[in-house]
N, C-alpha and C positions, 0 to 999 in steps of 0.2 A: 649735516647742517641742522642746526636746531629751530626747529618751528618758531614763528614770531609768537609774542604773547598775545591773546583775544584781545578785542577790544572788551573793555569795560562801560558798561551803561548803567549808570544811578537814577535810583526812580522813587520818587516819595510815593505813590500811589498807587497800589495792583491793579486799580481799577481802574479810574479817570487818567492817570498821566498817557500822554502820547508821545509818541517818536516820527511821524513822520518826517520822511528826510525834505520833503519840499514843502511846509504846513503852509494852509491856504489861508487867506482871511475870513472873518467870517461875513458872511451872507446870506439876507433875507429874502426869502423866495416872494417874488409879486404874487398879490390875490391872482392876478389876472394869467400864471402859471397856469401850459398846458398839462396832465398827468397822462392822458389819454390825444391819443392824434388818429384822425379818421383822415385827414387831408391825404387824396393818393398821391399828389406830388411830395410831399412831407415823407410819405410809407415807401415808396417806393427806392428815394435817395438816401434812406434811412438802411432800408434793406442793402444796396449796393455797401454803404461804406462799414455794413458791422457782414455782411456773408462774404462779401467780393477782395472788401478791403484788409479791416480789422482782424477778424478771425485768422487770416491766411499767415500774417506778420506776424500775431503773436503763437500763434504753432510755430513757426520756425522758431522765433527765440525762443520760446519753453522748451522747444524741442533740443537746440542745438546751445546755447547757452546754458540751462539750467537740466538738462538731461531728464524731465522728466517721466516720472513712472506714475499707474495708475495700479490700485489693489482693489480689487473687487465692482473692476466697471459693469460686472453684468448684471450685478442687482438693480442698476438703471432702466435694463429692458421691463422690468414690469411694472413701471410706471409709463410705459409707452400713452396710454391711452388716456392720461389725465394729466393735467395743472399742477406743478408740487413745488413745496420749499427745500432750499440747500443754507444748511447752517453750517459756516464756515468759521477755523481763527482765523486771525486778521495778522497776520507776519509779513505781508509785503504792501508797496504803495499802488504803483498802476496795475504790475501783474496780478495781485490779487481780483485786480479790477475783471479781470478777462481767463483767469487758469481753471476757473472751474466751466465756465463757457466756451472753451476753446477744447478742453480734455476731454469733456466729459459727455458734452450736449450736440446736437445738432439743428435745435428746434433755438428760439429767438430765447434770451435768456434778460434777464433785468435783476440790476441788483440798486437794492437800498442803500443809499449813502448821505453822508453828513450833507443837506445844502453848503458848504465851506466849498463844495469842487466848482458849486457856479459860481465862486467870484472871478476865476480866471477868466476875462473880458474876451469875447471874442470865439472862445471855445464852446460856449455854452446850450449853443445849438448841437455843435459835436457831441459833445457830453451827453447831452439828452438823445438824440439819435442813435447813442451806444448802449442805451438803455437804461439810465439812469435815474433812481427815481429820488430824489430829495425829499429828507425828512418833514413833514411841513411844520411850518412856523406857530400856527393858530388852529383852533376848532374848526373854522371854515377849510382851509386848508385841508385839516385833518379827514374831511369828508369825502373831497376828491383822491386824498390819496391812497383812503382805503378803498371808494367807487374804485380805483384804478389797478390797485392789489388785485381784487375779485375779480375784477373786468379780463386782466392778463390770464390769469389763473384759467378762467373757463374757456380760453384763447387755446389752454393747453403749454402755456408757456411756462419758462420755469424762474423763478426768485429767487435770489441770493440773497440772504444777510448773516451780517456776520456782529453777532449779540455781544462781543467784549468792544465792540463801534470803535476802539483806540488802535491804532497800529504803533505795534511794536516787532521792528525790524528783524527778520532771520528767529524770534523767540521759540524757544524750544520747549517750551511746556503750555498749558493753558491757565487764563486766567479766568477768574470767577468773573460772572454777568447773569445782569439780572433776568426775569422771564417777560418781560416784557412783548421783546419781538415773536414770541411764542402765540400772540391774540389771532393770527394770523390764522395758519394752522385751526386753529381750533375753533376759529367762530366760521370758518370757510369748510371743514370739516374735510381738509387733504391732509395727503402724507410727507411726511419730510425725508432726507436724506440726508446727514453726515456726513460731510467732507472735512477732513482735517487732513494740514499740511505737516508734514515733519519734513525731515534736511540728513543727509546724505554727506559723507566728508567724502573728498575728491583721493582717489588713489594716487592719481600726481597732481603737483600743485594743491598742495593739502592747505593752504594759505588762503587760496582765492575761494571767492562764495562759493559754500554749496551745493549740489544737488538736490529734487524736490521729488518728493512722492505723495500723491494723494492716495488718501485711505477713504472709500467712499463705505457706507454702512447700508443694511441691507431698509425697506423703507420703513417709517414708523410711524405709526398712524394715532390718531388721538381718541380715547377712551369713547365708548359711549355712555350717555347718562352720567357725566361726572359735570361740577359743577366747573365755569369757566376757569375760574385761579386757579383750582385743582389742576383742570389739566395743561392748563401754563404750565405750571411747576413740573408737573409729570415729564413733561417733554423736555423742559431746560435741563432738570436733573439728567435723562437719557442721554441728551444732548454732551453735556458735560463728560461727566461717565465716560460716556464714548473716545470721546476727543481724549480724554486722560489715558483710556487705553491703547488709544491709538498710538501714542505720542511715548509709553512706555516701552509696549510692544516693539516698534520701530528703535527704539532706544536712540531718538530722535538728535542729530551730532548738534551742540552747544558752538555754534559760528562767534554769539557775542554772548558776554557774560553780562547780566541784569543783576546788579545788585542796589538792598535798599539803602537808604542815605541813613546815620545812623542822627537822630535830631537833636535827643538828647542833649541835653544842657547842662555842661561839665560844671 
């Protein structure tokens, strides 16, 4: 029987277009947003539904659903003893939200996301108790959220982002982004980690989604005495690199074909 054709995905933009399959509206974070919570009733209900709850649910689906595999999880132990960032692609919607906190970590993990995920009404205490940090809106904003980055960091905790910020579903290659999320890093003066997902064709049912493997990269630390953009760049290029060889390496299986729109004007 002959295999279905891929799905086809047209994209005017490698960079900004997105895919996700449920896009949220967008949404302005209040001045009056928590980043940081000291409240023990808040820490405590927090802990229950991301150690008791969360993590346990989505290990069995990663596990049992998406089969996944981990490469080089032991370059994580030596980072035991400090605060670090994990730069990920962005190829899924929720799971990406929880796969590298679920696989990889055991310690309280937070990842940086579009404010769009608090518009869903009602969730957004959940959301934040999952560890969620929303990008802020404004300079004031922007104070608390980096107060909040360093705050976690010296907690020893760990932070995800994931620098192409668009999801594009099952994609099988990496795309260019900028160095931006890289300030981090380097004005906080930790190490980073590499995670990049690749995919897996199924022995049977070669049809349905996937398999996932994370490729974790050994840690990478930012230059001394180099000047801040410098070692932005330093690390985004690393970053990149990486990801590109991972994703080769792996000869990463093509689930949906991405192609561009051709615009041209006959």
């Amino acid at each position: 029987m002959k295999n279905k054709e891929k799905k086809v995905v047209y994209y005017n933009d490698l960079v900004n277009d997105d895919f996700a399959e449920n896009p949220t509206k967008h949404y302005r974070i209040s001045d009056k947003f928590k980043y940081i919570h000291k409240n023990i009733f808040y820490r405590f209900f927090s802990f229950i539904l991301y150690h008791v709850i969360a993590k346990p649910i989505f290990f069995l689906i990663l596990k049992i659903k998406y089969h996944v595999r981990v490469k080089n999880r032991k370059a994580i132990r030596q980072l035991r003893a400090t605060g670090f960032f994990v730069y990920s692609n962005h190829t899924q919607n929720i799971i990406d939200a929880f796969i590298n906190h679920t696989m990889l970590f055991h310690r309280k993990g937070h990842i940086i996301a579009n404010n769009d995920v608090y518009s869903l009404k009602g969730l957004r205490t959940i959301v934040n108790m999952l560890g969620t940090m929303p990008i802020p809106n404004d300079m004031i904003q922007s104070k608390k959220f980096y107060d909040a980055v360093s705050y976690y960091i010296k907690k020893k905790h760990i932070i995800v982002v994931f620098p192409e910020a668009h999801v594009w579903p099952y994609y099988n290659d990496i795309r260019p982004f900028p160095s931006t999320s890289f300030i981090f890093p380097v004005t906080l003066n930790k190490p980073i980690i590499v995670s990049t997902i690749t995919y897996r064709q199924r022995k049977i049912f070669k049809n349905a989604h996937p398999y996932i493997t994370i490729h974790v990269s050994n840690p990478i630390f930012p230059k001394l005495g180099v000047p801040v953009k410098d070692n932005q760049a330093y690390l985004s290029d690393v970053t990149y690199c990486l990801m590109k060889k991972h994703v080769k390496e792996a000869n990463s299986y093509e689930y949906i074909h991405y192609e561009q729109k051709n615009n041209d004007k006959k």
